[in-house]
C-alpha positions in Angstrom: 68.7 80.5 16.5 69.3 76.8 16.5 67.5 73.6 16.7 68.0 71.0 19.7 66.7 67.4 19.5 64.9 66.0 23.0 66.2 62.4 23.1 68.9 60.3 21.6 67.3 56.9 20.9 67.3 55.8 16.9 64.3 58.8 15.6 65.9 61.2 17.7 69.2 60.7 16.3 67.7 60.4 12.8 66.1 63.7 12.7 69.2 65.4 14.4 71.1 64.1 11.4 68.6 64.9 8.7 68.3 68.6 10.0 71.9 69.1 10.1 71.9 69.0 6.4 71.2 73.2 6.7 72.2 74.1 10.5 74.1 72.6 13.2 72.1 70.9 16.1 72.5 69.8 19.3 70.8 66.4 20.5 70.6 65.9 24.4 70.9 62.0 25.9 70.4 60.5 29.3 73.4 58.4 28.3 76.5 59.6 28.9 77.9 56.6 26.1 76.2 58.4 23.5 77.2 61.5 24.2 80.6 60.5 24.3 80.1 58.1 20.7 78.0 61.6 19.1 80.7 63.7 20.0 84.0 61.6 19.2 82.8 59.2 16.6 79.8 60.8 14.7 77.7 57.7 15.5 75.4 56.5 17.9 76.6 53.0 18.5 74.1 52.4 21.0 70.5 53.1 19.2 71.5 54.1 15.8 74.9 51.3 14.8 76.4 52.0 11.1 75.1 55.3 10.5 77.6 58.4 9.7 76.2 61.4 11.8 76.8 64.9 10.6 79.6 66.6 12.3 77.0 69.5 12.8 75.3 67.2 15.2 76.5 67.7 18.7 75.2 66.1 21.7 75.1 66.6 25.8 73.7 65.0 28.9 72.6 68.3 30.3 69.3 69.7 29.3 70.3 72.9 30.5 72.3 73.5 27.4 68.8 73.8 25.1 67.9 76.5 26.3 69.4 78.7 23.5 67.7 76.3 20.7 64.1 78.1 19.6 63.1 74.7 17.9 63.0 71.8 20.2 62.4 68.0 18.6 61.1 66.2 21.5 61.6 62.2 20.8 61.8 60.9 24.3 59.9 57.6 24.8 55.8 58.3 25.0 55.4 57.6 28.8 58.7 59.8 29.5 57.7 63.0 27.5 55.8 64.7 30.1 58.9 64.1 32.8 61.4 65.1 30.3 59.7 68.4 30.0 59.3 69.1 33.2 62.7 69.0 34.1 63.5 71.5 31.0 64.8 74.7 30.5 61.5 76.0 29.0 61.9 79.7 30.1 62.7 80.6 26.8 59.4 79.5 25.1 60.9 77.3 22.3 58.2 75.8 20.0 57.8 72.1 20.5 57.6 69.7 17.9 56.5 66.2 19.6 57.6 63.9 17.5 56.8 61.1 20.1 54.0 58.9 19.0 51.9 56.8 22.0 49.1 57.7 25.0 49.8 58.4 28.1 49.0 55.3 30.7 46.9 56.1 33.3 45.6 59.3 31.9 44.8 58.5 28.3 46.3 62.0 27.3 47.8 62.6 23.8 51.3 63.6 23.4 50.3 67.4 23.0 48.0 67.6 26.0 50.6 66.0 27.8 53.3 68.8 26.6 50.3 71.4 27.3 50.1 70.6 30.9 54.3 70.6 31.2 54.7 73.8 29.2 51.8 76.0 29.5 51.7 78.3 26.7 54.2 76.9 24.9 53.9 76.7 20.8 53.0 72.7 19.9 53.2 70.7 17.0 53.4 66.9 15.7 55.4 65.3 14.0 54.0 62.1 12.6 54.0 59.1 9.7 56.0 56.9 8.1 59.5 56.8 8.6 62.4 54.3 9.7 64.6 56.0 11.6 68.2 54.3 9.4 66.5 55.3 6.0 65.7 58.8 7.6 69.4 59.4 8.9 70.5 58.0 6.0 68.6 60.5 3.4 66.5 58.4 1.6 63.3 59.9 0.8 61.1 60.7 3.7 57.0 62.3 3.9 55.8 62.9 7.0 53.0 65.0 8.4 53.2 68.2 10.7 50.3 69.5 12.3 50.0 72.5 14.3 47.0 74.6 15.8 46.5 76.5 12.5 47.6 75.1 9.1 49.1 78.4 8.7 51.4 77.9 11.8 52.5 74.0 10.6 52.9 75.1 7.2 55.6 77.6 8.4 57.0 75.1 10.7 57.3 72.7 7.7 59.0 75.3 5.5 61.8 75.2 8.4 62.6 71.8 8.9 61.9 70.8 5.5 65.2 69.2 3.5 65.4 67.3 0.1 64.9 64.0 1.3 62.8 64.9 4.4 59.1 66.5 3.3 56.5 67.6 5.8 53.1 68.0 4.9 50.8 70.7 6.8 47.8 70.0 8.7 46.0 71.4 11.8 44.6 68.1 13.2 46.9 67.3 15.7 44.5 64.9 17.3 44.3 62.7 14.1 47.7 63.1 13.6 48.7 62.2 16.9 45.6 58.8 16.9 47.5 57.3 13.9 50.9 57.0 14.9 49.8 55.8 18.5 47.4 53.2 17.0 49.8 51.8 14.6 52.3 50.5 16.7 50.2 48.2 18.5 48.2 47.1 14.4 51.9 46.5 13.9 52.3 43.6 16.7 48.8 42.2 15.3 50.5 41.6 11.7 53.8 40.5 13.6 51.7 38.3 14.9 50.4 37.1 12.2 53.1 36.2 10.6 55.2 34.8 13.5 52.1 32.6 13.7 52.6 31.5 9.9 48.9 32.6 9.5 49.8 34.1 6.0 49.5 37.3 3.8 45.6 37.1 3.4 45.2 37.1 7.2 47.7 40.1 7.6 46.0 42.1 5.0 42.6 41.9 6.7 44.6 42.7 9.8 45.8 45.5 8.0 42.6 46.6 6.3 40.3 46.4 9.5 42.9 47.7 11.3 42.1 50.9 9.8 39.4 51.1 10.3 39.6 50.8 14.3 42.1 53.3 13.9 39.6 55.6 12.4 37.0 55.0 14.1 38.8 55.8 17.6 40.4 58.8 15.6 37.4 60.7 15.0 35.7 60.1 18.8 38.5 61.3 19.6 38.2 64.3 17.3 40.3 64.0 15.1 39.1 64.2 10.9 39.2 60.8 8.9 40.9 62.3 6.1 44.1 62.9 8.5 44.1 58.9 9.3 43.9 57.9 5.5 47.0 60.2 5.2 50.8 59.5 5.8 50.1 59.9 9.5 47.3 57.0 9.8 47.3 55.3 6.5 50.8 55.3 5.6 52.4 55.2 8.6 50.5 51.6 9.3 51.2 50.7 5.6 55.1 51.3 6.3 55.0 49.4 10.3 53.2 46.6 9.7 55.6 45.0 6.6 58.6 45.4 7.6 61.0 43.5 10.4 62.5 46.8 10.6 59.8 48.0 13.1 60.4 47.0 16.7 56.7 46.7 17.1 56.0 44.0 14.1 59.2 42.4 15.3 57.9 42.1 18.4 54.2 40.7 17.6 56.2 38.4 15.1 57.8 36.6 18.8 54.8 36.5 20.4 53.2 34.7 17.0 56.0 32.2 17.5 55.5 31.5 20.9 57.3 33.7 22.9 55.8 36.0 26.0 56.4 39.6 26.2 58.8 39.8 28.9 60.9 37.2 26.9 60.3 39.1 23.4 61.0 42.4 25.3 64.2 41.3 27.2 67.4 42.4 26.6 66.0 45.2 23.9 67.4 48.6 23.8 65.1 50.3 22.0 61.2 50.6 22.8 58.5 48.9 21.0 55.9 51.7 21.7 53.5 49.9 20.8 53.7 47.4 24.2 53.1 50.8 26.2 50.4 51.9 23.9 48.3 48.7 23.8 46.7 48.7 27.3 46.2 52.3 27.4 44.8 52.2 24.1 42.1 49.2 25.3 40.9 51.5 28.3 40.8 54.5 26.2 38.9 52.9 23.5 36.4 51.9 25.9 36.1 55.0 27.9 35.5 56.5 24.2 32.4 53.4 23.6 34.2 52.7 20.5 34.7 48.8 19.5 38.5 47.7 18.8 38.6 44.0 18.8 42.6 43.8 17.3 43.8 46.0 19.3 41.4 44.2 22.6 43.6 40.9 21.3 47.0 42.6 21.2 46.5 43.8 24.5 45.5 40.5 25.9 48.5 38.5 24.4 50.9 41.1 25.9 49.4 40.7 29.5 49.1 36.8 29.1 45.7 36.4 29.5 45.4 34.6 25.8 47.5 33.1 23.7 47.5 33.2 19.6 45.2 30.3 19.2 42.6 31.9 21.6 42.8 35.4 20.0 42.4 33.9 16.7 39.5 32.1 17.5 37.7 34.9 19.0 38.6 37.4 16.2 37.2 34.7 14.0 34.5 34.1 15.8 32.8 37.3 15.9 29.6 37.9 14.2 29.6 38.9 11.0 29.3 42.3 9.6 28.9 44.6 7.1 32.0 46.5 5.7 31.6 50.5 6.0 28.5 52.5 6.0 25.3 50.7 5.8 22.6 51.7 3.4 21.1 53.6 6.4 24.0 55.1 6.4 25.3 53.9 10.1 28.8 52.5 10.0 29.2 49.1 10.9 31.4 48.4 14.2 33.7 45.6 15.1 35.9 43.4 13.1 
């Protein structure tokens, strides 16, 4: 049996690479271009430039040709995944490793109730936490966490993708798993923000810090387990997003710090800043969940134009103060 990658954008093609180190595998794409680049030049010149690709890595444009693969990476772009399955060849029950991280608009559906609904009965997992796509491909050192129903089951899942550079750690919370690399992207644009904005590295480390703790606090209503979101998945994953220019979605909070609007920081880009999806569909789900986010509330109203820096700053500012953590009465405090 063989593994097939779902999607050729930069991860996709990353973890295609990285798992051809011990068996060949075939990535699909939805553009012809790459196919032809994967197959003929070893590259992806279109989402992944400059990186050598494995001449075990095989692609095609036909979906149809998975169908052999037990182990199916599913990268497509968040709000894609559930259309992408549907149109696959799923008769063969492969297990499904989402390694797409985001919320599903409209519905406010995780990435593995999403693939529940499109592949009844099929085996899910996650794949989550902090990891570039180049430095991945590459084979620089990589943790990441994989959670599955049962540890059991993710633990075995890890033992067969795992590779020298590329180590998954077991979990069965898929939920916080999941919560922590949707909420991240959009934290990410916050501390783009705040730099674009030359607001400085004190501002972006309370960005950070109370960043967290929306993330956790919308992790466990959700049901997921705090200790999952102060891993690689939550934790580390922000940690790894929001300082480096090397993620779309810091790049992207960085223009709109400097003055631009999302439709001109978004034009003309290839690759998806997830978090721009996620941050809307994050504010209503937050809110259907009665849980207070107040950075991820500004991100969302920068990227729809209804404030600009210097109004979101002033609110977030402006808020009444509160006390950090648990209180002696032991209630944890809300807001920023």
């Amino acid at each position: 049996m063989s593994i097939a990658v779902v999607g050729a954008g930069a991860w996709g093609t990353a973890l295609a690479n990285a798992m051809a180190l011990d068996e060949d595998v075939l990535i699909w794409a939805r553009e012809p271009e790459v196919v032809e680049a994967i197959n003929s030049g070893h590259e992806n010149t279109l989402f992944l430039p400059g990186v050598t690709l494995s001449p075990r890595v095989r692609a095609t444009s036909a979906l149809g040709d998975l169908a052999a693969s037990d182990l199916w990476l599913v990268v497509p772009p968040a709000q894609f995944l559930g259309r992408v399955l549907a149109e696959a060849p799923l008769e063969g029950r492969p297990t499904l490793l989402l390694c797409a991280k985001g919320i599903e608009a409209g519905s406010h559906r995780l990435m593995a109730e999403v693939a529940a609904d499109a592949a009844p009965g099929a085996a899910l997992a996650v794949l989550s936490g902090p990891s570039f796509a180049a430095e991945t491909a590459r084979g620089l050192p990589t943790a990441v966490t994989l959670a599955a129903a049962t540890e059991r089951q993710a633990a075995a899942l890890a033992e067969r993708i795992a590779r020298p550079t590329f180590r998954p750690y077991a979990s069965d919370d898929i939920v916080g798993a999941e919560i922590g690399g949707a909420v991240k992207n959009v934290l990410a644009i916050a501390c783009g923000v705040v730099i674009g904005a030359g607001l400085g590295e004190n501002a972006r480390a309370a960005i950070l810090a109370r960043g967290f703790a929306e993330m956790t606090r919308f992790g466990v209503a959700r049901g997921g387990r705090a200790e999952t979101l102060a891993g690689l998945s939550g934790l580390g994953d922000l940690v790894l997003t929001c300082g480096s220019t090397q993620s779309r979605n810091m790049s992207l909070g960085m223009a709109l710090g400097q003055g631009q609007t999302a439709e001109q920081a978004l034009s003309g880009k290839l690759s998806v800043a997830e978090g721009a999806a996620t941050a809307p569909v994050l504010l209503e789900a937050a809110k259907a969940a009665g849980v207070d986010m107040p950075i991820s509330a500004a991100v969302a109203d920068l990227l729809a134009g209804r404030a600009n820096v210097t109004e979101v700053v002033k609110r977030l500012l402006s808020r009444p103060l509160k006390a950090e953590g648990p209180s002696s009465s032991g209630q944890r405090a809300e807001g920023l």
